[in-house]
C-alpha positions, 0 to 999 in steps of 0.5 A: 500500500503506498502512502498517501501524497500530502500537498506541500507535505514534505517527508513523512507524517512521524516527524517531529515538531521542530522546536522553536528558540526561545529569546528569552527576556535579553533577546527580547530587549535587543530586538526591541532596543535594535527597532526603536534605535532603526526607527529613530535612525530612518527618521533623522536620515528622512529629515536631513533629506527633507532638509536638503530638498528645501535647501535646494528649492530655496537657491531655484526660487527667485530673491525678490519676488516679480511684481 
């Protein structure tokens, strides 16, 4: 008797659950820690780019207005 063909079933059906890693509390705050310091990072790099975008729109506009 051939054994039943599972879709996206890969090897038999007495595997063992793979267990997962646990981070613990330390893993969990560097994780944490490494996303607030790569959003504050994101932030201050999107401001300087704002920044320099007016700085250059500012030497295209014209000094005095034209009446």
């Amino acid at each position: 008797m051939e054994t039943p063909i599972v879709p996206g079933g890969h090897g038999s059906l007495h595997q063992a659950p793979r267990r997962r890693r646990r981070s613990g509390r330390i893993g969990r705050f560097f994780r944490g820690y490494l996303m607030f310091v790569g959003a504050l990072t994101t932030l201050y790099v999107l401001v300087q780019v704002l920044v320099l975008v007016f700085v250059e729109l500012s030497k295209w506009m014209p000094a005095q207005p034209v009446i």
